[in-house]
C-alpha positions, 0 to 999 in steps of 0.5 A: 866696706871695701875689698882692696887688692895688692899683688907685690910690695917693695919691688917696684924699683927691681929689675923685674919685667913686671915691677909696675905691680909692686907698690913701694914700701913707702906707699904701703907703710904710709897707707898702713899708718894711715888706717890705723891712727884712723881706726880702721879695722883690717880683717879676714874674708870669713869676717867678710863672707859672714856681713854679707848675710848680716849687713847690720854688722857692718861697720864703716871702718872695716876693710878687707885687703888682699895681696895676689900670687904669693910673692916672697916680698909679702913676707919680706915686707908686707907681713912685717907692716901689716903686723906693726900697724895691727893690720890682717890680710888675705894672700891668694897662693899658686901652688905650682909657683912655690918657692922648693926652699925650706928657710924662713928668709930674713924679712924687715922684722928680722932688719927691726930687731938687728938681726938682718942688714937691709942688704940682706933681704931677698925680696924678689921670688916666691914664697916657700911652703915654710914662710906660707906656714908661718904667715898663716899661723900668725894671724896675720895674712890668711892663705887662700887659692889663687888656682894651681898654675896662673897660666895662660894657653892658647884658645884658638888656631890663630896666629897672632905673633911669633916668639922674639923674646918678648916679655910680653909672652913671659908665660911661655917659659911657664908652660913650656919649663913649668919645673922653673917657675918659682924662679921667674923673677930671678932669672931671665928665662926669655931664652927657655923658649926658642925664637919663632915658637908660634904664638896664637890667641892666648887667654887665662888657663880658667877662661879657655878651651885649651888649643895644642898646636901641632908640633910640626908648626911649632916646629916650622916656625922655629925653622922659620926664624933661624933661617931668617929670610922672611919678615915676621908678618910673613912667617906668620901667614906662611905659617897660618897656611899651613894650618890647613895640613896641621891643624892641631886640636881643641881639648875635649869636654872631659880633658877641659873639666880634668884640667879646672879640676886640676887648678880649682880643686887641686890647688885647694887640696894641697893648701888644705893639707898643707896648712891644715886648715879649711881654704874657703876663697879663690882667686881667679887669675886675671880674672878669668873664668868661664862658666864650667870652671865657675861651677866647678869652684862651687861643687868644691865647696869654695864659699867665695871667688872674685869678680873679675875688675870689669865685671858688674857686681849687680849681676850677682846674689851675694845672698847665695851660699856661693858669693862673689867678691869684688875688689878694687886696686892699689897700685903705685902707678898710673898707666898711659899708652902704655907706659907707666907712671910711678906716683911720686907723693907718699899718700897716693895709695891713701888716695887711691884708698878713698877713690876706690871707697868712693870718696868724690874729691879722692876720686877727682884727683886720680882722675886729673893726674890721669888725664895728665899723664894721658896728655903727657903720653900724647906729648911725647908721641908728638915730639917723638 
């Protein structure tokens, strides 16, 4: 009894900086078909919390899969899969992140039934409160948290870089323009943040004590950048000195706890009267969390939240009330130094399935092809 995690469907060839989280369509309607000419039994975290107090009524085939962040392909795509092979889900929704739109948007049933051309669907964005609505009312995909924003913030006075454009700090926008996160995917936002914004050690929004620089560095940097006369390692150390005269804040016991209120308590609020429905699992982004937000999803009244990946289940008791979920991921990837590897065959993610249940000859063949890739990426370092 496996928990699979997925985050995006369909997406994997767009424009997207992030496209190496989507699995292609291919892969997922053939690990869909897979299980249900196997006879596998998709289900709901309910039935999942449920065996975990009754382990004998579980049964081998029974598999529970998750998809992260609320991507308008799980409506586009995922749903209409999963509901044509019998299977269910769980979607972990941002509610700052959804879509304002109030259209239920052509999805591949609509393509099936000859009411949509192919070239019609919208598959980049986030979901709007109406497509959550309806997935959650078929029965299909079970909405859940997945915490209020999905941020990361700064946990320390260090400088680790300045603002170039880089994707790597794609978040930035987030906190900076938060009335334009739904349109992440579809929009280059690189430029809402201006060059040389200081960038200092940074984590996931539940797993820090949040650092607010002071505006005046902030400022300097920004300075810095336009006049152009310094190298960037050496606005960086300019710009750490003069943390001395700036040195900015740490927020307090009482502003952290209102903050992961906000995220844990929030967001399960707004999905609850949205959906008129109890939101019983969370989420964490990134798996990122720290004991006091930890506590805080308990005294909510949450019955699960899951492990973050590397992160030994043993060290929790799932005979609790409060449990905690581990997963495994299925992605249509391979990462190497850096560079993803989209993985040609059309069962890699039935491989992957079997590798991450377990299965030793599954398991072996990921391996070799990573090992591949791993040698592949030296190769090409070398010639480079």
């Amino acid at each position: 009894m496996k928990v699979a995690m997925i985050h995006s469907v369909g997406n994997n060839e767009s424009e997207w900086c992030q496209n190496w989280l989507s699995v292609s369509l291919v892969h997922f309607e053939t690990l869909c078909r897979y299980l249900a000419r196997r006879d596998y039994r998709a289900a709901h975290l309910d039935e999942w919390y449920h065996l975990q107090d009754h382990p004998g009524d579980r049964e081998e085939k029974t598999i529970f899969l998750t998809f992260d962040d609320g991507y308008l392909d799980n409506w586009v795509y995922a749903y209409p899969v999963l509901a044509k092979y019998g299977l269910k889900g769980t979607v972990f929704i941002n509610p700052e992140f959804v879509d304002p739109s109030d259209l239920l948007r052509p999805n591949l049933e609509d393509v099936w039934n000859h009411q949509a051309d192919p070239g019609q669907l919208q598959t980049l964005g986030f979901l709007n409160w109406k497509e959550i609505r309806k997935l959650d009312s078929t029965g299909i995909l079970d909405v859940q948290s997945h915490s209020m924003s999905h941020n990361y913030y700064f946990r320390s006075d260090r400088i680790v870089d300045l603002y170039r454009g880089q994707w790597d700090y794609h978040w930035l926008p987030w906190i900076t323009h938060p009335e334009r996160k739904h349109l992440w995917l579809n929009e280059d936002q690189r430029d809402l943040v201006e060059r040389g914004y200081p960038v200092f050690e940074y984590g996931r929004a539940l797993g820090v004590r949040r650092y607010f620089p002071d505006e005046r560095i902030i400022g300097m940097g920004i300075g810095l950048a336009s006049d152009g006369s310094m190298q960037p390692s050496g606005m960086v150390r300019s710009l750490q000195r003069e943390l001395e005269n700036y040195p900015g804040r740490y927020e307090t016991d009482e502003e952290m706890t209102a903050r992961f209120r906000y995220e844990i308590e929030g967001s399960k609020a707004i999905l609850e009267e949205r959906l008129s429905k109890r939101v019983d699992y969370l989420c964490w982004p990134g798996g990122g969390y720290r004991e006091e937000s930890l506590q805080i999803a308990v005294e909510a009244g949450y019955r699960a939240s899951t492990l973050a990946s590397g992160e030994d289940a043993g060290n929790f008791d799932n005979s609790l009330r409060y449990k905690r979920i581990r997963r495994f991921g299925l992605s249509s990837v391979l990462e190497a130094h850096g560079v993803y590897y989209f993985q040609k065959p059309k069962r890699w993610l039935v491989c992957l399935f079997h590798s991450g249940r377990g299965k030793p000859l599954c398991r072996y063949f990921v391996m070799i092809i990573h090992r591949l890739h791993l040698l592949w990426g030296r190769v090409r370092v070398k010639k480079g």
